[in-house]
C-alpha positions as a Python dict, from the first residue, in 0.01 Angstrom:
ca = {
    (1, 'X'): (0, 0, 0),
    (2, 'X'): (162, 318, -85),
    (3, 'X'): (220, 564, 152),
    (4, 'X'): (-67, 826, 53),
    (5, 'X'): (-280, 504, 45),
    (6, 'X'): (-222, 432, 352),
    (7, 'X'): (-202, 787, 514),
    (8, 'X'): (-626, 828, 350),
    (9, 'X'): (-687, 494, 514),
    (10, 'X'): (-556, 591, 861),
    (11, 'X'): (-716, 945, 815),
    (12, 'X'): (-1068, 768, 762),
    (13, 'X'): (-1083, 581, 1052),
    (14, 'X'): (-1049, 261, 818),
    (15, 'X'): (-917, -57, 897),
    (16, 'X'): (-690, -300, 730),
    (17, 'X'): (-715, -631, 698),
    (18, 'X'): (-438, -694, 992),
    (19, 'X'): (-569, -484, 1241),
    (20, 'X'): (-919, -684, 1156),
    (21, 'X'): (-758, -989, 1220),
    (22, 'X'): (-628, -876, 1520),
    (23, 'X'): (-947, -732, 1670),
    (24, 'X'): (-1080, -1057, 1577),
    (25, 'X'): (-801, -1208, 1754),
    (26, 'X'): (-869, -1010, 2104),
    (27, 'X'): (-1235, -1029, 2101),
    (28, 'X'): (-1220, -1436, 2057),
    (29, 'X'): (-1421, -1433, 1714),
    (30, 'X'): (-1205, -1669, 1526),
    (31, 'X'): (-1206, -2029, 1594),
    (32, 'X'): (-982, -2195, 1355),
    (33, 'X'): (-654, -2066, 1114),
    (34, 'X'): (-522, -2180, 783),
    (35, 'X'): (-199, -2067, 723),
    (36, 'X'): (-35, -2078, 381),
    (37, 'X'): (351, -2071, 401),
    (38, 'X'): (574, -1992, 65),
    (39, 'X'): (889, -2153, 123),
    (40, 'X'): (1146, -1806, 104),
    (41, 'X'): (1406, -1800, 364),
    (42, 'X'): (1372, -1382, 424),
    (43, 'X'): (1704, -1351, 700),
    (44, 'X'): (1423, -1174, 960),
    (45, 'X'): (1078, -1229, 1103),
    (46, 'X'): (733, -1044, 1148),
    (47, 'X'): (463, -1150, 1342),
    (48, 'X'): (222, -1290, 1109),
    (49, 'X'): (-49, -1091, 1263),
    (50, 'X'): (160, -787, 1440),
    (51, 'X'): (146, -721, 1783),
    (52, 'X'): (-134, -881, 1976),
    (53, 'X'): (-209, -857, 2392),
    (54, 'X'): (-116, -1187, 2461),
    (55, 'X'): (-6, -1524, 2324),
    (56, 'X'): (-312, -1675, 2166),
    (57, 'X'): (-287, -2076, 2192),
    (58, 'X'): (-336, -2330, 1935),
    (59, 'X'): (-381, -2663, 1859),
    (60, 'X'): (-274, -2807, 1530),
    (61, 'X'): (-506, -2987, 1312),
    (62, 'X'): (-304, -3068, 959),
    (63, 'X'): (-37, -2955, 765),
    (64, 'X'): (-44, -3024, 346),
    (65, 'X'): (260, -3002, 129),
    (66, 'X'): (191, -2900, -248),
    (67, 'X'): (379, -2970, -523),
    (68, 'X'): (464, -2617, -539),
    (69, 'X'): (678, -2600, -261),
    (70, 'X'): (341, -2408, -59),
    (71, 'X'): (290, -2540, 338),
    (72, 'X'): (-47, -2524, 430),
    (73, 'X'): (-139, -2574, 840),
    (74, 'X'): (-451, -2578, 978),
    (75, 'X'): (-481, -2485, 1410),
    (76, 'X'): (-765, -2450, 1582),
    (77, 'X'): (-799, -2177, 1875),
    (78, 'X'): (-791, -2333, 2220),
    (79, 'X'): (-943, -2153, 2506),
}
């Protein structure tokens, strides 16, 4: 998102898809993640989902290899 973009989005009162995610994430609405992996080795992290209140616990249902190299995982949110 460029930076105007992004400067008209913040100046709305709009959100993003990450900080949806993450006020999903605090308020306990999602029950169950899929998370798609491309295998890139980067040389540095980010959270996934940026900063959230607390660690959020999950239990892991499946992973799935393509032939493309992609790693799919599924977790479910434990209370």
């Amino acid at each position: 998102m460029g930076l105007r973009r992004k400067a008209r989005t913040q100046s709305r009162g709009l959100k993003t898809p990450l900080t949806i995610i993450q006020s999903f994430l605090r308020q306990g609405l999602i029950s169950d993640l899929v998370i798609t992996s491309v295998p890139v080795l980067l040389g540095a992290g980010r959270p996934l989902f940026g900063p959230v209140r607390q660690d959020i616990s999950l239990s892991h249902v499946k992973t799935r290899a393509f032939p493309s190299g992609l790693v799919q995982s599924s977790y479910r949110v434990t209370p």
